[in-house]
C-alpha positions as CSV (number, residue, x, y, z in Angstrom):
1,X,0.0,0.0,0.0
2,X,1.5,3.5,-0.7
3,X,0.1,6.9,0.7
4,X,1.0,10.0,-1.1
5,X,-0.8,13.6,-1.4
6,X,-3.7,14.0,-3.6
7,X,-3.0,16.5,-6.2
8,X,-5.2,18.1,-8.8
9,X,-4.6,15.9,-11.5
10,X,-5.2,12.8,-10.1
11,X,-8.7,13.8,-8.6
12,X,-10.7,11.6,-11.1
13,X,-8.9,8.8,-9.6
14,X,-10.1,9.6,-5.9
15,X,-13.6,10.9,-7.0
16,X,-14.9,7.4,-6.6
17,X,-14.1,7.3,-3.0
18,X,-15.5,10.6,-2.1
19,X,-18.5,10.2,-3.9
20,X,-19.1,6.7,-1.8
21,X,-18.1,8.4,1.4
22,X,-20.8,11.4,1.1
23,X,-23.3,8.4,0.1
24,X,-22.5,7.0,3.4
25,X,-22.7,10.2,5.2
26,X,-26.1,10.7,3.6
27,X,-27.4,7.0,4.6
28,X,-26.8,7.9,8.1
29,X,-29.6,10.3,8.0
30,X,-31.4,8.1,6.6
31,X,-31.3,9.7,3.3
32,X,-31.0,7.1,-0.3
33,X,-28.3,8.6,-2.4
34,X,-26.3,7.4,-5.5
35,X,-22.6,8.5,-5.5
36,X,-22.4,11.8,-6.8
37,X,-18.9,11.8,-8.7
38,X,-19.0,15.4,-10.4
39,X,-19.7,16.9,-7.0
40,X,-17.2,14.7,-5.2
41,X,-14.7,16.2,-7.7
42,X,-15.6,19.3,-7.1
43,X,-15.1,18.8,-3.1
44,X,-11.4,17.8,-3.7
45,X,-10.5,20.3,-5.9
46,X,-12.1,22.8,-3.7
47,X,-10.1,21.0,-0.7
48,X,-7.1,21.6,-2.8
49,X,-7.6,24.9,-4.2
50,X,-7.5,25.9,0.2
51,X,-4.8,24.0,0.5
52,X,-5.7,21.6,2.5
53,X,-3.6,18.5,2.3
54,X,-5.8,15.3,1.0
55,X,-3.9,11.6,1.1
56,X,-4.6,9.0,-1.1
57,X,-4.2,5.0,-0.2
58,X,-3.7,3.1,-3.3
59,X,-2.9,-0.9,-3.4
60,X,-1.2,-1.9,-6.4
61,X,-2.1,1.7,-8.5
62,X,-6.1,1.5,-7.3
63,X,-7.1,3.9,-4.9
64,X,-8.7,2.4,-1.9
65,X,-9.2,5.3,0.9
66,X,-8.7,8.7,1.2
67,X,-8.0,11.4,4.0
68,X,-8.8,15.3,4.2
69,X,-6.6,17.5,6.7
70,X,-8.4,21.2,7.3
71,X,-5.2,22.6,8.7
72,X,-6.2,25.6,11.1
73,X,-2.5,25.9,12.3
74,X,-1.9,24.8,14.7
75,X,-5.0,22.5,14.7
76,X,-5.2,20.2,12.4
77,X,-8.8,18.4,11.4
78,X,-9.7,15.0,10.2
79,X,-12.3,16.5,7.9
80,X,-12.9,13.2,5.5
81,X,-11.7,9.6,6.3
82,X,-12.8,7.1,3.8
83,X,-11.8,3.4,3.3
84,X,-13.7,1.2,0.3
85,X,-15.2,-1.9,2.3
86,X,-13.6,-4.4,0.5
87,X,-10.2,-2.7,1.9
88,X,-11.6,-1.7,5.7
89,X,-9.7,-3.8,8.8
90,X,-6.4,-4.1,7.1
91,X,-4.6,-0.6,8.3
92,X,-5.5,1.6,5.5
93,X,-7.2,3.8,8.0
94,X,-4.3,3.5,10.5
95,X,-1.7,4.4,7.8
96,X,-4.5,7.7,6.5
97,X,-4.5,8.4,10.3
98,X,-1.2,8.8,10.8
99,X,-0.5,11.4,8.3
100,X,-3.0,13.1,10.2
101,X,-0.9,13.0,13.1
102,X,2.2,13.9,11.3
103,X,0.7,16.6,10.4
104,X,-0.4,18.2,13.6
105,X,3.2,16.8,15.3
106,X,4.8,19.0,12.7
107,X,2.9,22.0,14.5
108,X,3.9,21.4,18.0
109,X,0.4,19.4,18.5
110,X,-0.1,16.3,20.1
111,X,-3.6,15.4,18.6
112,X,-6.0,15.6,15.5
113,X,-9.5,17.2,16.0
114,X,-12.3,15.1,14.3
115,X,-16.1,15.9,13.7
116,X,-17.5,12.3,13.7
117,X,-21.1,11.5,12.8
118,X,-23.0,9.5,16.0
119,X,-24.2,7.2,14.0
120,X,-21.0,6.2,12.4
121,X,-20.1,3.8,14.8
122,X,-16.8,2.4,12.7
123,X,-14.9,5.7,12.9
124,X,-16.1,6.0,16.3
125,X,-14.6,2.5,17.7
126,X,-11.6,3.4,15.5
127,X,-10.8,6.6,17.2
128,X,-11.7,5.5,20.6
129,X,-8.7,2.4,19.6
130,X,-6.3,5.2,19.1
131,X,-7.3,6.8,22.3
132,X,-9.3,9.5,21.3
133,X,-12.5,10.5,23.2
134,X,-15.4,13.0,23.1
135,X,-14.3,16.4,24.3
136,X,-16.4,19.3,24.5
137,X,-18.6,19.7,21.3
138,X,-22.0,19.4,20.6
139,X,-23.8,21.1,17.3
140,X,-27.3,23.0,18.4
141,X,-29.6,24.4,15.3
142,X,-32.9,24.8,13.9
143,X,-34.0,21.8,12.0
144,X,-33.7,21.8,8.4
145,X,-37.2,22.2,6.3
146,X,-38.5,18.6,6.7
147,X,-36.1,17.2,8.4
148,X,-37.3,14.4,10.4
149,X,-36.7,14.5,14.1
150,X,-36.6,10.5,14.9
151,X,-34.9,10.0,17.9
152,X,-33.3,11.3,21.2
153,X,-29.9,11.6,22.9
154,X,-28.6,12.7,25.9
155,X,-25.6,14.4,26.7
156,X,-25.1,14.9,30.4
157,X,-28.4,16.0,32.0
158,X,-29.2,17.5,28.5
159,X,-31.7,15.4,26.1
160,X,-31.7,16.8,22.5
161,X,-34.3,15.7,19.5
162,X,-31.9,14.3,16.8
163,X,-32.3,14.1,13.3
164,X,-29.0,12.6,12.7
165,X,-27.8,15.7,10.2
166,X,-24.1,15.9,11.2
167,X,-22.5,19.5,11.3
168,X,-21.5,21.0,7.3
169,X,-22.2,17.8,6.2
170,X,-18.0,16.9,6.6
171,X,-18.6,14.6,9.3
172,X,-16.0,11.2,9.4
């Protein structure tokens, strides 16, 4: 496996990846979705054109997971983590992850930030392994037009209605 930066000219080749990861984003709202590749190019060169640095996993030349950094020095932020699920539980992740942390150790920082979806119980077992935890961050807003409310959760002695929306929609 070999992880090198994403640039501009090889975004067709990650489109794939970011097209399925927004699906899955989308899912966890309950919400049917085909993967939307000319958007998903659009999100990478856009992640580009900020200068934001995006990692690409490929196994023998085909790209199997990809990894946005939002760098607000010196934080740095997991902003997209994506493995395909025929790769998933062999260390892409781990190797993504890593560069993550490379990344914010080359700013004096000891840890990544992530926004992680509740529902999205893989990244959240994945970051917990690496010893992350839940710090201080919760997202409070209107609901969107129809947005179904379906369940509840409870954060302290706080219970909120969720509808399962995620922040910007750049949850892992």
């Amino acid at each position: 496996m070999e992880i090198h930066r994403l640039h501009a000219a090889a975004i067709d080749a990650a489109a794939p990846l970011a097209a399925a990861f927004r699906a899955a984003l989308r899912a966890y709202r309950g919400i049917e979705s085909v993967p939307d590749l000319a958007s998903a190019r659009a999100e990478l060169l856009e992640y580009l054109e900020k200068g934001w640095p995006v990692y690409l996993a490929e196994e023998d030349g085909r790209p199997i997971g990809y990894l946005v950094c939002r760098v607000d020095e010196p934080c740095v932020w997991a902003e997209s983590l994506y493995v395909s699920p025929d790769h998933r539980r062999r260390g892409v992740a781990s190797a993504l992850y890593q560069k993550a942390e490379e990344l914010a150790a080359s700013f004096g920082e000891d840890t990544v930030y992530n926004c992680v979806h509740p529902n999205n119980d893989g990244v959240i077992a994945f970051l917990r392994a690496r010893g992350c935890t839940v710090l201080n961050l919760i997202e409070v807003r209107k609901p969107y037009a129809g947005e179904q409310l379906r369940t509840k959760i409870r954060m302290d002695d706080q219970v909120f209605d969720y509808g399962g929306s995620g922040n910007d929609g750049r949850s892992l």
